[in-house]
Each structure stands twice: as structure tokens, then as C-alpha cells.
C-alpha positions in Angstrom: -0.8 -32.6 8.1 -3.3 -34.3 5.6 -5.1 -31.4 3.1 -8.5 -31.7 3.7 -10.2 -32.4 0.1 -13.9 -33.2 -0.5 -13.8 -34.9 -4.0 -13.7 -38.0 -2.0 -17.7 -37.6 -1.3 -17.2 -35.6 2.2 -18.6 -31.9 2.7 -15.7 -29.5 3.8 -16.4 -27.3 7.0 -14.3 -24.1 7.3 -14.0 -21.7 9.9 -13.1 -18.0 8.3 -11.4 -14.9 10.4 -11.6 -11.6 9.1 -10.2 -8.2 10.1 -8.8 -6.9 7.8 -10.4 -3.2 8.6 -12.8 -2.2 10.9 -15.1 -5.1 10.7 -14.1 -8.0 13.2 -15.9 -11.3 11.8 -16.1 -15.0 11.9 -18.0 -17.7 10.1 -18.7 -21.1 9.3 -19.1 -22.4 5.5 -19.9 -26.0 3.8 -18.6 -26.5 0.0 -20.3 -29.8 -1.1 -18.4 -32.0 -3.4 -20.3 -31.0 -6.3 -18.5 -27.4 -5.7 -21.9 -26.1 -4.4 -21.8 -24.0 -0.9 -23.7 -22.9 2.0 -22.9 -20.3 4.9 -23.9 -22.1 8.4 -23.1 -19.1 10.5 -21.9 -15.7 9.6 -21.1 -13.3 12.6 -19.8 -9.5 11.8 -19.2 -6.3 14.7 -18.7 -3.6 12.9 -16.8 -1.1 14.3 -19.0 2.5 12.6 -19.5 3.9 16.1 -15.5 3.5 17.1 -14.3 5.6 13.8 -17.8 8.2 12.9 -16.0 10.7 15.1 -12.6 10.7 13.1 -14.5 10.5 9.8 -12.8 7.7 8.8 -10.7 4.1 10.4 -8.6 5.1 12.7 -5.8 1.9 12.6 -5.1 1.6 16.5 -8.3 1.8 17.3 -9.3 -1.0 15.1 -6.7 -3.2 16.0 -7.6 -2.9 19.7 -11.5 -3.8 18.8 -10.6 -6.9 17.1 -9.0 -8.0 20.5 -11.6 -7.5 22.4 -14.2 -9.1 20.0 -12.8 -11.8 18.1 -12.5 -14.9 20.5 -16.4 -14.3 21.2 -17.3 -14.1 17.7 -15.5 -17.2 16.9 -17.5 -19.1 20.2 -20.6 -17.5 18.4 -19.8 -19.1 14.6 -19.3 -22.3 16.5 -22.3 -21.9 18.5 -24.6 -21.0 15.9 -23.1 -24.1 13.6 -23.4 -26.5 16.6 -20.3 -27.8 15.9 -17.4 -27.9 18.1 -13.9 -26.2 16.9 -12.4 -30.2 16.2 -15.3 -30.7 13.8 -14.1 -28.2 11.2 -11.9 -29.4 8.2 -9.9 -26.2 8.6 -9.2 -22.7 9.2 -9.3 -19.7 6.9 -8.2 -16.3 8.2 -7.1 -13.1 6.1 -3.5 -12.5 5.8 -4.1 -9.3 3.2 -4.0 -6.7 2.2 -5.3 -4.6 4.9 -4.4 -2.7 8.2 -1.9 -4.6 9.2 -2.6 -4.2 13.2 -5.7 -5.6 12.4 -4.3 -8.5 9.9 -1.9 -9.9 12.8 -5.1 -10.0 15.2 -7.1 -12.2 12.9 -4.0 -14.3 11.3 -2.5 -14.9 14.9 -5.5 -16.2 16.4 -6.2 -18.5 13.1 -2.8 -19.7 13.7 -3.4 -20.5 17.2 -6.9 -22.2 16.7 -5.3 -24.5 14.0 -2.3 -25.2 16.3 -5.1 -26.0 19.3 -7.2 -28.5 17.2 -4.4 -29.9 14.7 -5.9 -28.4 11.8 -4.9 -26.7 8.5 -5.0 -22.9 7.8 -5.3 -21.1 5.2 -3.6 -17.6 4.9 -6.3 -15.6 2.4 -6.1 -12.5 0.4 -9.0 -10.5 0.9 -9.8 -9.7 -2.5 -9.9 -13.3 -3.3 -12.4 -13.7 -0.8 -14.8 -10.9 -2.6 -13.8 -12.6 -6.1 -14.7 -15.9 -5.0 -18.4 -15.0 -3.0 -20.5 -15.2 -6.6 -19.2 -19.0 -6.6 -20.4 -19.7 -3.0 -23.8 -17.8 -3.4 -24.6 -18.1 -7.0 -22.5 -21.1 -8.3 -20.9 -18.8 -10.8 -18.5 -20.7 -13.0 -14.9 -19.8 -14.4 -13.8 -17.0 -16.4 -15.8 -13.9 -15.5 -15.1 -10.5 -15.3 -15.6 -8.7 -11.7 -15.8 -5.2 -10.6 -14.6 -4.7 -7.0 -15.6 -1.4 -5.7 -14.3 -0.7 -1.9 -12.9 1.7 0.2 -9.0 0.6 -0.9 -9.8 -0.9 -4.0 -11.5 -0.4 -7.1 -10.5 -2.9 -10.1 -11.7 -4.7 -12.4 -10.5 -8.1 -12.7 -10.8 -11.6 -14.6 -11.2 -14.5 -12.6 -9.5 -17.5 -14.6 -9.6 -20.3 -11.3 -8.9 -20.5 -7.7 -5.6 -18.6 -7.6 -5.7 -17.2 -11.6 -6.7 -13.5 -11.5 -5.7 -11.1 -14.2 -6.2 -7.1 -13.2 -7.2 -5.2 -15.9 -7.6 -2.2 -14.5 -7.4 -0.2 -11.3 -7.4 3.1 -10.0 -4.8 5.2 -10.1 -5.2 7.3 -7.4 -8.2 7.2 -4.9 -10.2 4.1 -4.7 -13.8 4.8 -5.3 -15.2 3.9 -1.8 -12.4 6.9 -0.1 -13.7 9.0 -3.3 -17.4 8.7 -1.4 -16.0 8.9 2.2 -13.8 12.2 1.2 -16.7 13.7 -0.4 -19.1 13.3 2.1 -16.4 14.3 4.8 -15.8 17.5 2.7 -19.8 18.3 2.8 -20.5 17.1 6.4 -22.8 14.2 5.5 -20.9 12.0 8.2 -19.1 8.3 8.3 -19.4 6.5 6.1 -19.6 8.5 3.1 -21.2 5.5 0.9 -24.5 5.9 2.5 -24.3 9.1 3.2 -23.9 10.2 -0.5 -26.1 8.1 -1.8 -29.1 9.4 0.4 -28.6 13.0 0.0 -28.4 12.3 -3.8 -32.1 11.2 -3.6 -33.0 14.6 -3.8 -30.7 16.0 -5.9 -30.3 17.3 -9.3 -27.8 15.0 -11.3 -27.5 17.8 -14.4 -26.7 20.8 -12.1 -22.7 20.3 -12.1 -20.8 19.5 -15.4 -18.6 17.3 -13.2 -15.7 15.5 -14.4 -15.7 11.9 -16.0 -12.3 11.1 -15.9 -10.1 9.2 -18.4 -13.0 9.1 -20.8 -12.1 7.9 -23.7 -8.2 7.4 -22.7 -6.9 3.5 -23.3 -6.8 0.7 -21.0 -9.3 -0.2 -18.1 -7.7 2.2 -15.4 -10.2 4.7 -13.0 -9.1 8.0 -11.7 -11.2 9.9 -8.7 -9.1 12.6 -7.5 -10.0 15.2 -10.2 -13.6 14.1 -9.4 -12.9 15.0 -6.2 -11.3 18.4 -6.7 -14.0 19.1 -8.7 -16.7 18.7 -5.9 -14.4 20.5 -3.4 -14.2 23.5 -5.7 -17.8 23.8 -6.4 -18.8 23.6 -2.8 -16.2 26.5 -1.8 -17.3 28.1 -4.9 -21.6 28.2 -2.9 -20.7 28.9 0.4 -22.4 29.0 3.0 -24.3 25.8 1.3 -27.9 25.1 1.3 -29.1 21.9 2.1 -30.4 21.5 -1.7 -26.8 22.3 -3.0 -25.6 19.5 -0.8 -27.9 17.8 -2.7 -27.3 18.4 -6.3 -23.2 18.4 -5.4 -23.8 14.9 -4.6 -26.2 14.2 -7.0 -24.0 14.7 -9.7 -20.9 13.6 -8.3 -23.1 9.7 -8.5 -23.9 10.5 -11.9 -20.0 11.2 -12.7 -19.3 8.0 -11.3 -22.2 5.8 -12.3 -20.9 7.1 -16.2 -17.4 6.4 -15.7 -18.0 3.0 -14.5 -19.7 2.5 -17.4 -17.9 3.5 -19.7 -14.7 1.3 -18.5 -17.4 -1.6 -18.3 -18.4 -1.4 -21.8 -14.7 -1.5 -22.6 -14.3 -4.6 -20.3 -17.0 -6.7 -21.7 -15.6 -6.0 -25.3 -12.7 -7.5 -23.9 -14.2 -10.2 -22.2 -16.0 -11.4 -25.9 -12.2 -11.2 -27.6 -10.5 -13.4 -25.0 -12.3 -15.7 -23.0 -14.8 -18.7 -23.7 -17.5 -18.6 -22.0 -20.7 -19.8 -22.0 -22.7 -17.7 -20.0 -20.4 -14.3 -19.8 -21.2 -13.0 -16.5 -20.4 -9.8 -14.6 -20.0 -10.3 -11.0 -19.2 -6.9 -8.6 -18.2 -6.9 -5.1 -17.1 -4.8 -2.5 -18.9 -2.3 0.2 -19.3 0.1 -2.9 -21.1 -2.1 -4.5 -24.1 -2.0 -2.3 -24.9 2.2 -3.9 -28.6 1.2 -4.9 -27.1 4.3 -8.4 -24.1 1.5 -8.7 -26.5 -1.6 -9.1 -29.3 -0.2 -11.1 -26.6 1.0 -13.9 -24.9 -2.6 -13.6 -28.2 -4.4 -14.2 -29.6 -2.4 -17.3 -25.9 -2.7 -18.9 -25.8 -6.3 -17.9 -29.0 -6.8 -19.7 -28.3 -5.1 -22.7 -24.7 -7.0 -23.0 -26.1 -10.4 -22.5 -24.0 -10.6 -19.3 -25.9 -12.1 -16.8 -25.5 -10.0 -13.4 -24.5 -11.4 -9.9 -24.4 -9.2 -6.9 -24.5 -11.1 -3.6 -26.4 -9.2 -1.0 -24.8 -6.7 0.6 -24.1 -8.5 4.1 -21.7 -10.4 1.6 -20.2 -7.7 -0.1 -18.7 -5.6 2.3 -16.1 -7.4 4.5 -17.3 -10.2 6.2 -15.8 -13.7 7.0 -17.8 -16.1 5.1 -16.1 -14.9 2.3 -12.9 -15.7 3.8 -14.3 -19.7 4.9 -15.3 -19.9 1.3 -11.7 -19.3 0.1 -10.0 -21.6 2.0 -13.0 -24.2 1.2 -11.9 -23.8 -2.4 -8.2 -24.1 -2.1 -9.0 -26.8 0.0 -10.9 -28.9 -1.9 -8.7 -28.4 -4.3 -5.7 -30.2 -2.9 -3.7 -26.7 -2.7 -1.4 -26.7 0.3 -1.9 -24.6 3.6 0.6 -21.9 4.9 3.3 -22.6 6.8 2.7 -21.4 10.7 5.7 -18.7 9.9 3.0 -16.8 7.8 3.3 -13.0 8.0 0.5 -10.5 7.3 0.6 -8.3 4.2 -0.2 -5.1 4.3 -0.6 -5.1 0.7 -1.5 -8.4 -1.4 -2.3 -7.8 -4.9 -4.7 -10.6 -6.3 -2.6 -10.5 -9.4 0.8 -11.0 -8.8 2.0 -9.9 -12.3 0.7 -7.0 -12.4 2.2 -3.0 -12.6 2.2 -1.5 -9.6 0.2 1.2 -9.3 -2.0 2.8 -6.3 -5.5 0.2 -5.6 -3.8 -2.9 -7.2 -2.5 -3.6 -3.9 1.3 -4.1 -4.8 3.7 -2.2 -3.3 6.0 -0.1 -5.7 6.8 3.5 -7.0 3.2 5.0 -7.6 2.0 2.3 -4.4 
């Protein structure tokens, strides 16, 4: 089958799959030849009401609303794009990392759409489909430095190319986005904890609890939450019964730990970025659901400004999981000339972006600490 390449003057049209969690998506995306892009339909369920009871994604559950959803989210992409399925150039679908009930919903039906219309598909990682968004809405040009803040992940990562990731740091133990869902779990703020957190922090006091910022001043890039954590846990048990305002201020200050941890690594990583790369405008992009805490972006922006990084956040529709993220990626290895997967693909439960890297917990490779 021919690779579908738009240097030749022809606009690429990609149809992305993504359910990788408990969001069941699909989406149409152009990339022009001059690299630039544009989403033509973008279609997301999200599954909130299925899982707020557990507190958290329950795997069966998702799995079994991705089959019920995905063949009329698909119709709906196409619909919205007016284009029939044989119009697109190919198909994208996430193969990783994820839930892997999910994973084999959305790779199996990508595999049987490209058989039914004789087109190529491409098997994506989903964290290359958050590294590659600020290049589909922004036009952002290679190397930069990304922080990816989710619910299984939180690294920090230079993007080299389509394909050329180097992880310089990760977490450790907890990802930052389960560090916000266990928290406000623990204080009965509800699913998910993101949100939840970040409104109750409104009205808290950020000074009341000396909480934790951990691996301060210790080497390397890497993030640890789990002591945060504790230390939440045992100053709520420490107040009980709570007040409303204790809520509050526990949360409150558990942002302000983590808006100065991020930091700190950040300032670390953009030292690092000046030593190694060559780049003309350095630029910081973040991504992930994380990234949409309104404490998270207002910290980014004012360091971005004052380390003459220039900032790019897409809008949080495109940084929590979606599938136009997943269209864009196959656009780019597409246009590109890289080859498709084979139709013997398998879903990967864990996919790090960086294939070279240590294994350790949120890099997404399995191994002893994994």
C-alpha cells in the first residue's frame, strides 16, 4: 500500500481513534504541505458520569463504553467533515500506553476501517499525540522542551522530531494528575480530583500547611508526589471532623506545593535546554488534562516570560485526551514518508515515548520500579 505523503502539493486527511482511558473520541485533521494544520471535526464522550461513583476509571467499564460509542463517533467525524470514509488519506488510532481493554477497542476498529477502505494506519503512542498538538495548533517548531502533566504521566520531555523524544524526567511514584484525584478522593471533593482541587483552593489559605516540596534541590529532572500526598492525608486526620475552610486551605496549599515543585524542576530544565539545543525561539509547550489547573498555567506563563521561553498551551479541549491529537500524529509520520503498522499490531499497555530511557514508574516502560 502507497504511504500517503503531502510534499507532493496535496493536503493529507486523517481520521484519529482514541481510547485510551475513559474518553472514547474520533476526529478528522488536514496538515497542509507547508507542515501547517487544521482540525475539521473533533468529537469526544467522555465517560465522568460512568466512573464519579468509584472515584476513579474503572477499566471494564470503560472498555464496554468505547463499544457502544465509537462506531457513532466515527459516522459523526465523517459527518461533520462531509467527507466520506474513502476520502481520507489514512487512519490514526492509539495503540499506547493506556487501558488496554480500551486500546484494543480503538486499534481494532482502526484496523478494520483501514482494511474496509484500503487505507493505511497508523498505530500511535499517546503521548506522542500530546507532544505533537503545539505543532498542529501553534506551528511550533523542533527542539522544545514539554511538560506533560496527566493522570498516568508526568514528564518532562525534549522533542527532537517526529519519533525523537528524550525524557528527562518523570515521576517516580504517583503521576501528578492521580496525586489530585487521590487528594480530593481523600477529602471528599468528588471525581475528578483536578477540578475539584482547584476550586476548593479558591478559597483557601496557600501558607496554612508547611507542605512538602519534594526532591528540592536533589539532581536530575525527576518529580515525586507520594510524600505530598502522605502529607495531606496526615494533616486532614490530624483536624477531624474537618471544616469546610480546612478543606480549603489543605488544598490550597497542597497547589502551592505543587505549583513550586514544578517550578523548580522547570527552571532546572530550561538551564538545560540553553546548554544543549539550538534554538531559535526556545519554547515551553505543556500538555496533558493537568495542564488545564488555571494555578498550573498562571506559574508557567510568568516563568515563561521571565526565561525568554515563549509559552504554548493548546486549549484545554486539546490537552486532555482527545483524538485530533491522535489524526495529527499520524498526519505527521505520514507526510513524512514513515511506514504504517503492520495489521498484526498489538496494543501496549505501556509505550514509553522514549524508548531509551530507565524504567521507572510514569515513563511508561515496563521494568522493575514499572
Amino acid at each position: 500500500m502507497p504511504h500517503p505523503r503531502n510534499q507532493d502539493g496535496r493536503t493529507l486527511r486523517v481520521l484519529g481513534i482514541e481510547t485510551s482511558c475513559d474518553e472514547t473520541a474520533a476526529a478528522l485533521v488536514e496538515r497542509a504541505p507547508d507542515g501547517s494544520g487544521a482540525i475539521v471535526s473533533n468529537v469526544v464522550m467522555s465517560q465522568i458520569e460512568e466512573h464519579a461513583a468509584f472515584g476513579g476509571v474503572v477499566p471494564e467499564l470503560a472498555a464496554r463504553a468505547h463499544v457502544a460509542v465509537l462506531d457513532t463517533l466515527v459516522a459523526e467525524a465523517l459527518s461533520q467533515g462531509n467527507v466520506a470514509l474513502g476520502d481520507v488519506d489514512a487512519i490514526a488510532a492509539t495503540a499506547g500506553p493506556g487501558l488496554i481493554g480500551g486500546l484494543i477497542v480503538g486499534l481494532m476498529t482502526g484496523k478494520a476501517l483501514a482494511r474496509a477502505a484500503d487505507k493505511p494506519l497508523y498505530a500511535i503512542n499517546h503521548l506522542e499525540g500530546h507532544a505533537l498538538t503545539a505543532r498542529l495548533t501553534d506551528g511550533v517548531a523542533f527542539p522544545y522542551l514539554m511538560l506533560l502533566v496527566s493522570g498516568g504521566h508526568t514528564q518532562l520531555v525534549l522533542a527532537k522530531g517526529v519519533g525523537k523524544y528524550r525524557r528527562w524526567g518523570t515521576t517516580i511514584d504517583d503521576a501528578l494528575g492521580e496525586a489530585f484525584d487521590k487528594t480530593a478522593k481523600l477529602l471528599g471533593l468528588g471525581y475528578p480530583g483536578g477540578p475539584a482541587v482547584e476550586a476548593a483552593a479558591r478559597t483557601g489559605d496557600p501558607r496554612r500547611f508547611a507542605f512538602p516540596r519534594p526532591l528540592r534541590g536533589n539532581p536530575g529532572l525527576d518529580f515525586s508526589f507520594s510524600g505530598l500526598k502522605t502529607a495531606v492525608r496526615q494533616a486532614a486526620e490530624a483536624l477531624v471532623p474537618l471544616a469546610d475552610q480546612d478543606v480549603a486551605d489543605i488544598v490550597a496549599s497542597f497547589q502551592a506545593a505543587i505549583v513550586d515543585t514544578l517550578k523548580e524542576r522547570l527552571s532546572r530544565a530550561a538551564a538545560r535546554f540553553r546548554d544543549e539545543c539550538e534554538a531559535a525561539d526556545p519554547t515551553l509547550v505543556v500538555a496533558g488534562g493537568v495542564a488545564a489547573n488555571g494555578a498550573i498555567r498562571a506559574m508557567l506563563t510568568d516563568f515563561c516570560a521571565g526565561e525568554g521561553f515563549r509559552f504554548v498551551a493548546p486549549q484545554p479541549a486539546l490537552c486532555t485526551d482527545n483524538a485530533a491529537m491522535i489524526a495529527w500524529a499520524g498526519a505527521e509520520r505520514a507526510a513524512l514518508g514513515l511506514p504504517p503498522a503492520e495489521m498484526t499490531v498489538a496494543a501496549r499497555s505501556r509505550w514509553p515515548l522514549d524508548e531509551t530511557a530507565d524504567a521507572l514508574i510514569g515513563s511508561g516502560r515496563r521494568g522493575a520500579k514499572a
